[in-house]
TORFI-451316 format. One record per residue (C-alpha): residue number from 1; residue in one letter; x, y, z. Coordinates in nm, 4 decimals. Layout:
N
<n->NUM	res->a	x->X	y->Y	z->Z>
...
END
This chain:
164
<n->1	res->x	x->0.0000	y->0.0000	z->0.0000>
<n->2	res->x	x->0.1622	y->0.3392	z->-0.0843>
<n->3	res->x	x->0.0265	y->0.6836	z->0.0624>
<n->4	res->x	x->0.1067	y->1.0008	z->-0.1033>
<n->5	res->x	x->-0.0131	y->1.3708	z->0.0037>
<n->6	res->x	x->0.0575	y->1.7070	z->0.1433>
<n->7	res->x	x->0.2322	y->1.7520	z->0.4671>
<n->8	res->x	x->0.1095	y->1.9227	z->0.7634>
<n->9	res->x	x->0.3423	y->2.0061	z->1.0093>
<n->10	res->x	x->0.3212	y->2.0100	z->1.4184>
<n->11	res->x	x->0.5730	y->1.9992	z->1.6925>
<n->12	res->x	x->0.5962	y->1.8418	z->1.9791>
<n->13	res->x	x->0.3082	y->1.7111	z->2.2430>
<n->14	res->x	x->0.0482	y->1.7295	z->2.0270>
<n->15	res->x	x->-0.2747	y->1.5935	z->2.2629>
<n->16	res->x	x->-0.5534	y->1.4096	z->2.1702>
<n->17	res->x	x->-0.8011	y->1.6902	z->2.2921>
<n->18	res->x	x->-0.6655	y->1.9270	z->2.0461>
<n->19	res->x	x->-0.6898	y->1.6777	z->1.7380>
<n->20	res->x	x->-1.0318	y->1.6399	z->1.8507>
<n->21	res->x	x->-1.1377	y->1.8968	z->2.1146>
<n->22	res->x	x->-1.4325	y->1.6974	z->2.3663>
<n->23	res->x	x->-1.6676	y->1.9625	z->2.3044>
<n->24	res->x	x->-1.7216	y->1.8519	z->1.9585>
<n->25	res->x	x->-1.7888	y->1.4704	z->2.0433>
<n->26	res->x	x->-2.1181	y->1.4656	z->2.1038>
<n->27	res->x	x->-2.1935	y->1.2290	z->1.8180>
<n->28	res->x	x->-2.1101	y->0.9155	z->1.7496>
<n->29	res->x	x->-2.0600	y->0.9868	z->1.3857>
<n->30	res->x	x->-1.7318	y->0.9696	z->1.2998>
<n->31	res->x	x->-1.7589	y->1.1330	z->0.9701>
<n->32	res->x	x->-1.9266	y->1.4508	z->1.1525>
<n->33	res->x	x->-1.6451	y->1.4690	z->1.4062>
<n->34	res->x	x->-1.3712	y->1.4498	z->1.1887>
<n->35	res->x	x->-1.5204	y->1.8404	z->1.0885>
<n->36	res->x	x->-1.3153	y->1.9792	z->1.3886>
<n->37	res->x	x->-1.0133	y->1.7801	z->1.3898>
<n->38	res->x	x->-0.6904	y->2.0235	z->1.4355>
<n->39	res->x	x->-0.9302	y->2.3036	z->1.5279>
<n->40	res->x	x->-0.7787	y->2.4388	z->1.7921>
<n->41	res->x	x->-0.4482	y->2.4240	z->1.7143>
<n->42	res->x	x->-0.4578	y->2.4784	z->1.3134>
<n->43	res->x	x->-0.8345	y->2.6351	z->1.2146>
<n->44	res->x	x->-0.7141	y->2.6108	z->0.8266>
<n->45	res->x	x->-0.6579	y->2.2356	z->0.8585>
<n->46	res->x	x->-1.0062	y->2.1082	z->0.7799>
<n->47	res->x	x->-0.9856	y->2.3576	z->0.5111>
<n->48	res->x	x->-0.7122	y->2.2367	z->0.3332>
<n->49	res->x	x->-0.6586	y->1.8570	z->0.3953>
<n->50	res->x	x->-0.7866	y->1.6901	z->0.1192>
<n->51	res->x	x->-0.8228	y->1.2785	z->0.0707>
<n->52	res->x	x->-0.4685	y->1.1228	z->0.1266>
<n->53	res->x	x->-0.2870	y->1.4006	z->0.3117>
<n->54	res->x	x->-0.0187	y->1.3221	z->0.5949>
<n->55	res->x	x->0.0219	y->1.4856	z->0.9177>
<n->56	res->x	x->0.4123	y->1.5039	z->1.0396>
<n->57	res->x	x->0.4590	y->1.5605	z->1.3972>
<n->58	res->x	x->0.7663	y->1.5684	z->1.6168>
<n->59	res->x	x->0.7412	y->1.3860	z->1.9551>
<n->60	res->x	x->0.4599	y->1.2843	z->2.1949>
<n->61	res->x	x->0.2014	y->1.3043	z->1.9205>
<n->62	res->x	x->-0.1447	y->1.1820	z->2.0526>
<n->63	res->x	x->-0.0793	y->1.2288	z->2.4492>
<n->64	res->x	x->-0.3572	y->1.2379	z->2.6242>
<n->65	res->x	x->-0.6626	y->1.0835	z->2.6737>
<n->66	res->x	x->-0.7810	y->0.7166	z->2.5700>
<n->67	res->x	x->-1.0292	y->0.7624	z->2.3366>
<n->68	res->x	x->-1.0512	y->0.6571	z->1.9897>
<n->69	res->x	x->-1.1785	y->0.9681	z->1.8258>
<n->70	res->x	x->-0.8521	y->1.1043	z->1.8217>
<n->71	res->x	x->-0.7080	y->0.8688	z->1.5306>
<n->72	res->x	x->-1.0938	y->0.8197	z->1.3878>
<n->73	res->x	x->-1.1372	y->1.2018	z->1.3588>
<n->74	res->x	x->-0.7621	y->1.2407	z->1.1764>
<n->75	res->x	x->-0.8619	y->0.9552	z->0.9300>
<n->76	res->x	x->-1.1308	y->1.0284	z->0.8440>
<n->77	res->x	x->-1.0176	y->1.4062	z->0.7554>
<n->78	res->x	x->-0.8495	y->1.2258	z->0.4997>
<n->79	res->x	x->-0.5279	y->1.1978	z->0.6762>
<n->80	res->x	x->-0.3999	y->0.8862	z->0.4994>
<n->81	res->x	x->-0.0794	y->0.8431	z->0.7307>
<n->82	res->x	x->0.1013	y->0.9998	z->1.0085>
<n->83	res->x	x->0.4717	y->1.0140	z->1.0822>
<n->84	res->x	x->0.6353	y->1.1260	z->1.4105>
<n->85	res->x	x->0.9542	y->1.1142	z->1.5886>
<n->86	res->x	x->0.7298	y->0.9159	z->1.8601>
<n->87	res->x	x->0.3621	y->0.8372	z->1.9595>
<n->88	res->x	x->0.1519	y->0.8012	z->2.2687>
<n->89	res->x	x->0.1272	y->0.4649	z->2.3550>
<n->90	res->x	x->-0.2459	y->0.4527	z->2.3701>
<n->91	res->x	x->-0.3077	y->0.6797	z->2.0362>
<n->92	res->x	x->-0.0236	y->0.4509	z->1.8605>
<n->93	res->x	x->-0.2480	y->0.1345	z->1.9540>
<n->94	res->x	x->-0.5404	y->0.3178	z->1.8848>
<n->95	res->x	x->-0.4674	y->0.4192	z->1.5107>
<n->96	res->x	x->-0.3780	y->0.0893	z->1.4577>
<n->97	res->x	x->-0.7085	y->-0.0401	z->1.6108>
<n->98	res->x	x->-0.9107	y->0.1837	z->1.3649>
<n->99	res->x	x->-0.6759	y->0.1497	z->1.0938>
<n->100	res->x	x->-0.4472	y->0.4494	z->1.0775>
<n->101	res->x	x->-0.1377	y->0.3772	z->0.9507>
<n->102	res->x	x->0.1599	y->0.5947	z->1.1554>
<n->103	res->x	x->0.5744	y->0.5355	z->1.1405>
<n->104	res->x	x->0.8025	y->0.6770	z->1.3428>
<n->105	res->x	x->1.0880	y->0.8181	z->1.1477>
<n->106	res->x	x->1.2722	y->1.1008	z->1.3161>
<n->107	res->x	x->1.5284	y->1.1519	z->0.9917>
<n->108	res->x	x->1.2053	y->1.1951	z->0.7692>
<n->109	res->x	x->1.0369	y->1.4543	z->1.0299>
<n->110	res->x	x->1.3407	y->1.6717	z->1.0486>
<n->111	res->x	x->1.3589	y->1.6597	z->0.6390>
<n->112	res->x	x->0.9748	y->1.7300	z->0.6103>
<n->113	res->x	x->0.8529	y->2.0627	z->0.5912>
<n->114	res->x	x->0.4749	y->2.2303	z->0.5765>
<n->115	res->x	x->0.3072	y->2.1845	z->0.1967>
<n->116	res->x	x->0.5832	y->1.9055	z->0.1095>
<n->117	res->x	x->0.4520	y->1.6469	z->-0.1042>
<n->118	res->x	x->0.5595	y->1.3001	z->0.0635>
<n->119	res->x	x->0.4696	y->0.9569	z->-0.0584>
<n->120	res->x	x->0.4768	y->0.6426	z->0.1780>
<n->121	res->x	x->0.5376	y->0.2687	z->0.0815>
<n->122	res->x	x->0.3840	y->0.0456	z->0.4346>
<n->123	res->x	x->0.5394	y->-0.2411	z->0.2798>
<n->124	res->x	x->0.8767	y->-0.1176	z->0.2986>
<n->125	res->x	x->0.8824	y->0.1357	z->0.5330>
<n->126	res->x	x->1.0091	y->0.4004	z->0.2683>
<n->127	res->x	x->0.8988	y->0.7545	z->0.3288>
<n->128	res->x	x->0.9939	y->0.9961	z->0.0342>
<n->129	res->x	x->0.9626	y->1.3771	z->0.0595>
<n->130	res->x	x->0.8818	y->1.3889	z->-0.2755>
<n->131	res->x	x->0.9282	y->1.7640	z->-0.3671>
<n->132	res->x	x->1.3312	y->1.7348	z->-0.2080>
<n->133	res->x	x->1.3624	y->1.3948	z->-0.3894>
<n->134	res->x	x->1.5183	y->1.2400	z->-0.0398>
<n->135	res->x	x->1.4099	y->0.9037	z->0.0970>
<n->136	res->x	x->1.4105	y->0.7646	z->0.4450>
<n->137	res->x	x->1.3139	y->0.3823	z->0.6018>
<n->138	res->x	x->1.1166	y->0.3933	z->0.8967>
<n->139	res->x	x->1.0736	y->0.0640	z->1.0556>
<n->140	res->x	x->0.7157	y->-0.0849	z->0.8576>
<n->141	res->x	x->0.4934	y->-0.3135	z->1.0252>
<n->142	res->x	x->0.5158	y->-0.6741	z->1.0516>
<n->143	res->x	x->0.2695	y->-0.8141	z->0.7365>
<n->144	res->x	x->-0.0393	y->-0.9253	z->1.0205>
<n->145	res->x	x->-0.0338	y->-0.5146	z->1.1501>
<n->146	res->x	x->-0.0257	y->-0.4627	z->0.7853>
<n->147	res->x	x->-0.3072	y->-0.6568	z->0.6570>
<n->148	res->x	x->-0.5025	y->-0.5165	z->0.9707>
<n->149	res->x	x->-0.4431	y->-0.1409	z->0.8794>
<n->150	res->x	x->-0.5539	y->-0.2314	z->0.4950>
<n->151	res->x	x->-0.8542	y->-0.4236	z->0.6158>
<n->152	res->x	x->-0.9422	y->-0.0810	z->0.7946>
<n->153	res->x	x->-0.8335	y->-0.1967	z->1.1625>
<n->154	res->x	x->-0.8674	y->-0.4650	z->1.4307>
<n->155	res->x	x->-1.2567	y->-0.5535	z->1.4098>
<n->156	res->x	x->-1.2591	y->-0.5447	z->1.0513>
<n->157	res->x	x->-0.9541	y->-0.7472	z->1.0250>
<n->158	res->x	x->-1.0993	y->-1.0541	z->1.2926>
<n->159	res->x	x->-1.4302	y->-1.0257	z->1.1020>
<n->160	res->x	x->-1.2854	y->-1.1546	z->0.7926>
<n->161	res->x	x->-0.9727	y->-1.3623	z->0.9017>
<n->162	res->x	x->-1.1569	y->-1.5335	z->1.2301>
<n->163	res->x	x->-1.4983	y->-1.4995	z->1.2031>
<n->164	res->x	x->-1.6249	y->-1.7513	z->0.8635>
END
């Protein structure tokens, strides 16, 4: 599977109740959420992300609370991948639970500006600021995290490989 989009850029500690402030979550359509993710940190984000963007982050990205609307809200923006130096714990098990794919790459972060066009390959790991022309290898995903994130996350991914 290969991503490829416009980056938007954040620093550090970037928490789950700014992706998606709390005051917005008072539906449980995704789709409808989604509407105010960034808000309070970048008010032009919902404006501008279109289908297949990528969010670049430094560290800490997704602190905060448990919730799954964080990662929900982000993909389904359009956000088709984020990279950080590092992730929360629970956000980094939670985008893969919903099926967001992330990396950690800190060389590709610090080589990724705002508006860059970057292309990802999962398989390999391969991250490629594509308006630079350099490339960088994050560590991918074993193929079973993989096929999860493609299926579109964890209860997807039992429905069709456990449940017959």
């Amino acid at each position: 599977m290969i991503a490829k989009g416009k980056a938007f850029r954040y620093l550090d500690n970037v928490d789950t109740d700014v992706i998606i402030p709390a005051r917005y979550l008072t539906t449980s359509d995704p789709k409808e959420f989604s509407r105010y993710c960034m808000i309070d940190l970048d008010e032009n984000f919902i404006k501008e992300v279109k289908e297949g963007d990528i969010i670049v982050a430094q560290n800490n990205f997704g602190s905060g609370s448990s919730r799954e609307h964080a990662p929900l809200a982000i993909k389904t923006a359009g956000i088709s991948c984020v990279i950080a130096n590092s992730f929360a714990r629970i956000f980094y098990r939670n985008a893969i639970n919903i099926g967001l794919p992330i990396l950690e790459c800190e060389e590709a972060v610090n080589n990724i500006a705002k508006g860059d066009i970057v292309s990802v390959d999962f398989e390999s790991g391969t991250i490629t600021n594509e308006t630079t022309g350099k490339s960088f290898v994050a560590k991918p995903f074993p193929p079973f995290i993989q096929n999860m994130i493609t299926k579109g996350g964890l209860i997807n991914y039992f429905s069709e490989e456990f449940v017959k």
